[in-house]
C-alpha positions in Angstrom: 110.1 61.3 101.0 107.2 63.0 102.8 104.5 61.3 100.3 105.9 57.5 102.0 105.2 59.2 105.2 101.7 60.4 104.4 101.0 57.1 103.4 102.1 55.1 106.2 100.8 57.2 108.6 97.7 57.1 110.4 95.1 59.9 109.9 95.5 61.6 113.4 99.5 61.0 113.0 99.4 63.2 109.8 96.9 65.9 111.0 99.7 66.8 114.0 102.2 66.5 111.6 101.0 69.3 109.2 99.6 71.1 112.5 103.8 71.4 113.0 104.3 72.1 109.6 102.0 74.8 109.7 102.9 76.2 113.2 106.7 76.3 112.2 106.1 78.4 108.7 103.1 80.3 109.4 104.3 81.9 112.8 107.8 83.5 111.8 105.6 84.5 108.8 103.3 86.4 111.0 106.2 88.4 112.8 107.5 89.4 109.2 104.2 90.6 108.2 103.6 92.4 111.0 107.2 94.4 110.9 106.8 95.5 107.5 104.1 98.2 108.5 105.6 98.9 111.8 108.4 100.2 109.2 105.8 103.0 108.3 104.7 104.0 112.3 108.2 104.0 113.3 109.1 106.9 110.6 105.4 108.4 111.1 106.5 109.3 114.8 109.6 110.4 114.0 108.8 112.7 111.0 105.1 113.8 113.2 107.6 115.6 115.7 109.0 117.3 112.9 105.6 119.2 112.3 102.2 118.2 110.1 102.8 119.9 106.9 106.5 117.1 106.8 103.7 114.2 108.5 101.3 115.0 105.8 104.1 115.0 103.3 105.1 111.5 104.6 101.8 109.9 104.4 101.2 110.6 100.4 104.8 109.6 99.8 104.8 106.0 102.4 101.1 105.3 100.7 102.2 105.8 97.3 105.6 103.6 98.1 103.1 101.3 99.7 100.9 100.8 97.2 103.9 100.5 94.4 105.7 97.7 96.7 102.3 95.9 96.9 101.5 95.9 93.5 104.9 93.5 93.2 104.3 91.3 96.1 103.9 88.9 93.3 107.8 88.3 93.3 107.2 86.5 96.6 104.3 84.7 95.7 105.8 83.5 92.5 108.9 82.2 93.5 107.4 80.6 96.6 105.8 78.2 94.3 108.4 77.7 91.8 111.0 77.2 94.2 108.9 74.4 96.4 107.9 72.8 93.4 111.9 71.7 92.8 112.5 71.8 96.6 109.7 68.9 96.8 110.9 67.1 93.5 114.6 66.9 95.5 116.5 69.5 92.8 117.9 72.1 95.3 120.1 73.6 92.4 117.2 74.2 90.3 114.9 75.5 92.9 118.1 78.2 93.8 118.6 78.9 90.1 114.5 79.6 89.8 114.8 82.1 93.0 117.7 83.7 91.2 115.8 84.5 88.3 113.1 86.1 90.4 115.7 88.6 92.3 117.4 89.6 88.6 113.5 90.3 87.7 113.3 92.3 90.9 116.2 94.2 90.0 114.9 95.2 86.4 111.8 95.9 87.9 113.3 98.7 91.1 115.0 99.9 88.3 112.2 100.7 86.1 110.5 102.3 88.9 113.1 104.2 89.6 113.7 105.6 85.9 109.5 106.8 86.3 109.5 108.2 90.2 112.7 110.4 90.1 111.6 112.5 87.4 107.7 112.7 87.7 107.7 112.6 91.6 106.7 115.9 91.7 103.4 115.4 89.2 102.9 112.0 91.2 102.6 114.1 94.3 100.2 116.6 92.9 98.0 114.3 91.2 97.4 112.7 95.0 96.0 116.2 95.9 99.0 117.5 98.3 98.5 120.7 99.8 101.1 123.4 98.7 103.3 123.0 102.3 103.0 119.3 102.3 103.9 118.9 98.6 107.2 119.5 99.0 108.3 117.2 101.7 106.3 114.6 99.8 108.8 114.8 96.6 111.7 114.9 98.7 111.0 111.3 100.7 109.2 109.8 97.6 112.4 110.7 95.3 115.0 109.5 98.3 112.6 106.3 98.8 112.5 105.2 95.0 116.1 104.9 95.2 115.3 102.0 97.4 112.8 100.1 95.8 115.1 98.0 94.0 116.4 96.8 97.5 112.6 96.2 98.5 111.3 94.4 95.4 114.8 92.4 96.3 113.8 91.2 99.6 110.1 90.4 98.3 111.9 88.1 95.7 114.4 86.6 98.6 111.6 86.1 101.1 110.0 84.1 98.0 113.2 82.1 97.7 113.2 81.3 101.3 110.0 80.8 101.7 109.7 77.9 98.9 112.8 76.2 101.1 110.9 76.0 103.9 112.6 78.4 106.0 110.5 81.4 107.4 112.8 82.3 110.8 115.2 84.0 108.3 112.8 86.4 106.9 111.9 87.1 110.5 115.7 87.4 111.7 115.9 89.3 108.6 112.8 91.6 109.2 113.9 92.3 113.2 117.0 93.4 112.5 115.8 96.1 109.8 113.1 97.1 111.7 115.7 98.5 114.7 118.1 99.6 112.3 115.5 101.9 110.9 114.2 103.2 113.5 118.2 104.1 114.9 119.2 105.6 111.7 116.0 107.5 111.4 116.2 109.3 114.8 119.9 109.4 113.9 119.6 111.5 110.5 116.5 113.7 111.4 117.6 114.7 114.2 121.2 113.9 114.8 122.4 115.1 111.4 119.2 117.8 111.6 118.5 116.4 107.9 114.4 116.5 108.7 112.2 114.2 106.2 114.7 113.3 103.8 116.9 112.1 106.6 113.8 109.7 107.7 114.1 108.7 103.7 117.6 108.4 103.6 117.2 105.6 106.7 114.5 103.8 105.6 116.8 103.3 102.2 119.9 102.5 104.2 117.8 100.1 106.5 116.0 98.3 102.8 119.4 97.9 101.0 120.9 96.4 104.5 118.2 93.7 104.6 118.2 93.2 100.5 122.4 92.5 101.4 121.5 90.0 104.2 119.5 87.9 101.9 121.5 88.1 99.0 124.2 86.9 101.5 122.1 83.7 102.6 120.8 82.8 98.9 124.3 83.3 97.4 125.5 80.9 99.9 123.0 78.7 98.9 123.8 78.6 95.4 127.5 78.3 95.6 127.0 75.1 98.3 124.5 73.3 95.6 126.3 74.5 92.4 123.5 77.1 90.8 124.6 79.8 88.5 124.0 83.4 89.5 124.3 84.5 86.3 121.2 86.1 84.8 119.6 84.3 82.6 117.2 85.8 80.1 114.4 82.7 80.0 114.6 82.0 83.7 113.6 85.8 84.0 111.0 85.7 81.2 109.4 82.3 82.6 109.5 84.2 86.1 107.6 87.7 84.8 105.4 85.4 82.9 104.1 83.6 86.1 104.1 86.4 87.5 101.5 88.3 85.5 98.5 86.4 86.7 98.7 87.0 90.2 100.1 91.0 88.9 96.2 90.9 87.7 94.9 89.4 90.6 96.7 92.0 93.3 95.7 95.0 90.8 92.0 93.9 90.4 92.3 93.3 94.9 93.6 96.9 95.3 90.5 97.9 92.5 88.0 96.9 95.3 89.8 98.6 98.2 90.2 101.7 96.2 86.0 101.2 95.6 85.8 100.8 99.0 87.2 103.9 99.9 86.3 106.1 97.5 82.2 104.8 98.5 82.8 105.5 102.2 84.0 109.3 101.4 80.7 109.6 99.5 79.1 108.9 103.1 80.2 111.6 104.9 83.2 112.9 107.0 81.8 110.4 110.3 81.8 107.3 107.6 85.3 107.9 106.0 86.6 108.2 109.2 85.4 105.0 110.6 86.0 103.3 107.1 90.0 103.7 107.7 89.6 102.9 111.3 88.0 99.4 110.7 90.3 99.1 107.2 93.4 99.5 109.6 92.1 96.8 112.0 91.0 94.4 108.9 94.6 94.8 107.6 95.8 93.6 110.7 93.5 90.4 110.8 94.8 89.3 107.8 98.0 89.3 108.5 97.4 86.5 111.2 95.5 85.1 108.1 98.0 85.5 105.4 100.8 84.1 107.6 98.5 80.6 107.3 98.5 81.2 103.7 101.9 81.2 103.5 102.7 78.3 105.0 100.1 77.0 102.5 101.9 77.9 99.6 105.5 76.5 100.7 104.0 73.2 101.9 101.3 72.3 98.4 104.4 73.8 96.2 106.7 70.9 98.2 103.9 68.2 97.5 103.0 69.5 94.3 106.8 68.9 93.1 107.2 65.6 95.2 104.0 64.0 92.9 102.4 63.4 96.3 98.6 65.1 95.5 97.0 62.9 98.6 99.4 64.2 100.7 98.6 68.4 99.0 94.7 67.2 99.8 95.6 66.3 102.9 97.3 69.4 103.5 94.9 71.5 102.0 92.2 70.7 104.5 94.1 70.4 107.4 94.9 74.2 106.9 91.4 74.7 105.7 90.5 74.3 109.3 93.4 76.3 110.4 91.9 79.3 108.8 88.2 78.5 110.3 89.4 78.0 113.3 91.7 81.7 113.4 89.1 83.3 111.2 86.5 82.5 114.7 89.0 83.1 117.1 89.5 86.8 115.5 85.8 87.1 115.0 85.8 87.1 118.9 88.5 89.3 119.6 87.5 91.8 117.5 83.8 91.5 119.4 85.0 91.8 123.0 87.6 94.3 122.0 85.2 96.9 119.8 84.6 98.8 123.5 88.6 99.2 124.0 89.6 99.7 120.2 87.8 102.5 118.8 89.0 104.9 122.1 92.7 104.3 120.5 91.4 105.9 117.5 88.9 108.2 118.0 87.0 110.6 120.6 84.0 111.2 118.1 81.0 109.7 119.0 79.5 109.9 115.7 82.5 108.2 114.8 82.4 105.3 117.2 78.1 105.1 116.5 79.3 104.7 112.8 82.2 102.1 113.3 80.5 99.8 116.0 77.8 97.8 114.1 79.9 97.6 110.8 82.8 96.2 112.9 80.1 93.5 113.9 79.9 92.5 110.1 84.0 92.3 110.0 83.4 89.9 113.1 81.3 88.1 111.5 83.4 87.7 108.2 86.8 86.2 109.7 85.6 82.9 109.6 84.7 83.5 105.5 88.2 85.3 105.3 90.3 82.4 107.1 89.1 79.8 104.3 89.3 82.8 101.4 93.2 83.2 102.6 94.2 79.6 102.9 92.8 78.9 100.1 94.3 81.2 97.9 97.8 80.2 99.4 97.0 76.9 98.2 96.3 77.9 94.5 99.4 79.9 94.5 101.7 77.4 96.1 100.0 74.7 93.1 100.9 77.7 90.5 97.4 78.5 89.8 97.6 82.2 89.0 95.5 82.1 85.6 92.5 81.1 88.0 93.3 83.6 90.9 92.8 86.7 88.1 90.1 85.2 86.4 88.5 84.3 89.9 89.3 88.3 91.5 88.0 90.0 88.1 84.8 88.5 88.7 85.0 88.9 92.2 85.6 92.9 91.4 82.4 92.6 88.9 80.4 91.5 91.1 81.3 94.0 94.2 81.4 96.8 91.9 77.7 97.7 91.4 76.9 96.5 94.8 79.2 98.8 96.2 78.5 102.1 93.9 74.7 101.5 94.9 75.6 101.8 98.8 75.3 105.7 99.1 72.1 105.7 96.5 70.0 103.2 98.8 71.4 105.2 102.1 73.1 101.8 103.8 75.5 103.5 105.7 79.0 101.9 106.6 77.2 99.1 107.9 76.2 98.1 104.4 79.5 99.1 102.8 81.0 96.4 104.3 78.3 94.2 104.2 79.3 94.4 100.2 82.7 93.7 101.8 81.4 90.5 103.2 79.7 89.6 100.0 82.9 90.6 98.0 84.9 87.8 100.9 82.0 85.1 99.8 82.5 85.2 96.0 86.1 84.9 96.7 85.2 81.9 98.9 82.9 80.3 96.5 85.8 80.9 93.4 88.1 79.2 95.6 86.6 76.2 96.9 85.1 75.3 93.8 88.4 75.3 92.3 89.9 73.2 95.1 86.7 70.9 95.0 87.6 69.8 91.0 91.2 69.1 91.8 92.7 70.8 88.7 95.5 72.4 90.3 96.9 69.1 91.0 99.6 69.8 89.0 102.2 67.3 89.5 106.4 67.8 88.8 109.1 70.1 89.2 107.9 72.4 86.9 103.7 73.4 86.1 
């Protein structure tokens, strides 16, 4: 189908029609990235009026949620690629079956979580070094949130389903629709109901389980109009957890090198730390206009992958190579014109702002390296390449390591803190393009 396309058309003909391609996934994936954290400000403003001891409590409980939810993004990533691969190769029954399989692993997985959070929440909360008045409002919204996990690991999984069909608007519909629905019933409970943080916890769980039931509702439909079971089905789920390991290793060994990161930029002093989580907040946000291009990467190679067209996936591949160089510039420049106007939203420090301003230059600098680092690692994953994107991070957390750790000795500064950032980005790059250079994850068929 699309490989006769490719083939017949000319080369400018294809380039506009993968610029569509890309425009149409990548930008509803943007607006779904971007409403996931908004989740997180919405209840931070509406627990902060509450008082700072319940804010405080909020901000161990969302960053230990956070970090649990992100440690299973691979459910998305996974089943992206599994489910284009069958989408491409024309099997819409199989490619539903395959996204089943990932939500029943979600499920197991929510409800493992849930079986460790409700009873050590309290020891969780302690070991994350919560004051004695914040402690307790950090149990109660960690143990109401866990009960919602399940419904969030769903919703990874469904995006993943989604996703590999080629449809990103739903996730964004999807993703809207929560986000106000939060925010009402979180105003609603704390202070209509007067139940304080665990009504903000209680709303975020409604607002998750109401999104999981929206995408259940569009998948299920789905399988019943092309005839796929929804039965579990123990291999589907193995096969699933087993693809999913790799990239599990790969997320774990990413949030290794922010953890280093952070834990460096403490050593430097209260001015460094400080400016550390200001420029962390506003690299976080670049890549989300980043990983949206990735994205799009996966779904489309997956879809070429499973249609045995690997001209058109090279095709593809540098088409959206020079989407990410392009963005990663574009951002490069924002972030320079707007360092003046940023940092004033964060901070009134001077020492602060003398600390953040020539290490946001190196972040400027970088975009370009992190445009081609994300679309490249979309790629791999859409091609089912996960064994290479953990062996690739591990070494990529090797090298930073010692670099990092040697920051505070050699007396760097922030500035070369995320320099060793920068490098980190350029081994990723290297890993990357090499492995798209040889070709080997031109993995042909429905299945890798």
């Amino acid at each position: 189908m699309v490989h006769m396309t490719q083939a017949s058309a000319t080369p400018k003909a294809t380039r506009r029609q993968h610029d569509r391609e890309i425009v149409a996934l990548a930008v509803p994936a943007f607006g779904a990235l971007v409403a996931e954290p908004l989740f997180v400000m919405v209840d931070s403003a509406i627990v902060g009026h509450l008082g700072t001891a319940q804010l405080a409590g909020l901000g161990i409980a969302s960053a230990l949620l956070t970090t649990a939810v992100s440690i299973f993004v691979f459910l998305a990533y996974a089943t992206t690629a599994a489910v284009a691969r069958r989408m491409g190769a024309g099997d819409l029954q199989a490619a539903i079956r395959q996204g089943m399989d990932g939500i029943w692993l979600a499920l197991l997985l929510g409800a493992a979580v849930i079986a460790v959070v409700l009873p050590t929440a309290p020891s969780i909360v302690e070991l994350f070094g919560a004051s004695d008045t914040a402690a307790p409002y950090a149990t109660t919204y960690l143990r109401i949130s866990a009960l919602g996990i399940p419904a969030m690991l769903v919703v990874l999984a469904a995006t993943g389903v989604l996703r590999g069909l080629q449809d990103t608007k739903t996730p964004l519909y999807v993703a809207i629709v929560g986000f106000v629905a939060n925010a009402v019933l979180n105003v609603g409970l704390v202070y209509g109901a007067d139940l304080g943080i665990a009504g903000s916890a209680w709303g975020t769980v409604i607002a998750q389980c109401g999104m999981a039931a929206a995408y259940l509702v569009v998948v299920v439909r789905g399988a019943r109009r092309h005839g796929a079971s929804l039965r579990p089905d123990a291999l589907g789920i193995r096969a699933s957890a087993q693809a999913g390991v790799p990239l599990l290793v790969r997320t774990l060994s990413l949030r290794a090198i922010l953890m280093i990161a952070t834990a460096v930029a403490a050593r430097l002093g209260d001015a460094d730390i400080a400016a550390h989580q200001i420029i962390l907040s506003l690299w976080s946000l670049l890549a989300f206009a980043l990983d949206a291009i990735a994205i799009a990467g996966q779904a489309i190679i997956g879809r070429y992958l499973g249609a045995d067209d690997t001209d058109g996936a090279r095709q593809a591949c540098r088409r959206m190579v020079e989407w990410g160089i392009a963005v990663g510039v574009a951002l490069g420049l924002l972030v320079i014109i707007s360092r003046p106007l940023f940092l004033p939203l964060f901070t009134g420090d001077s020492t602060v702002k003398d600390a953040a301003l020539p290490a946001l230059v190196i972040v400027a600098l970088s975009q370009p390296i992190c445009g081609v680092v994300f679309v490249l690692d979309g790629v791999l994953m859409g091609a089912g390449d996960g064994p290479y994107l953990a062996k690739a991070m591990i070494l990529t957390l090797v090298v930073f390591a010692p670099v990092a750790l040697l920051v505070p000795t050699l007396g760097g500064g922030l500035t070369a803190l995320w320099a060793a950032m920068t490098l980190m980005m350029t081994v990723r790059m290297l890993t990357l393009w090499l492995r798209s250079r040889s070709g080997h994850w031109l993995v042909t068929g429905a299945t890798r």
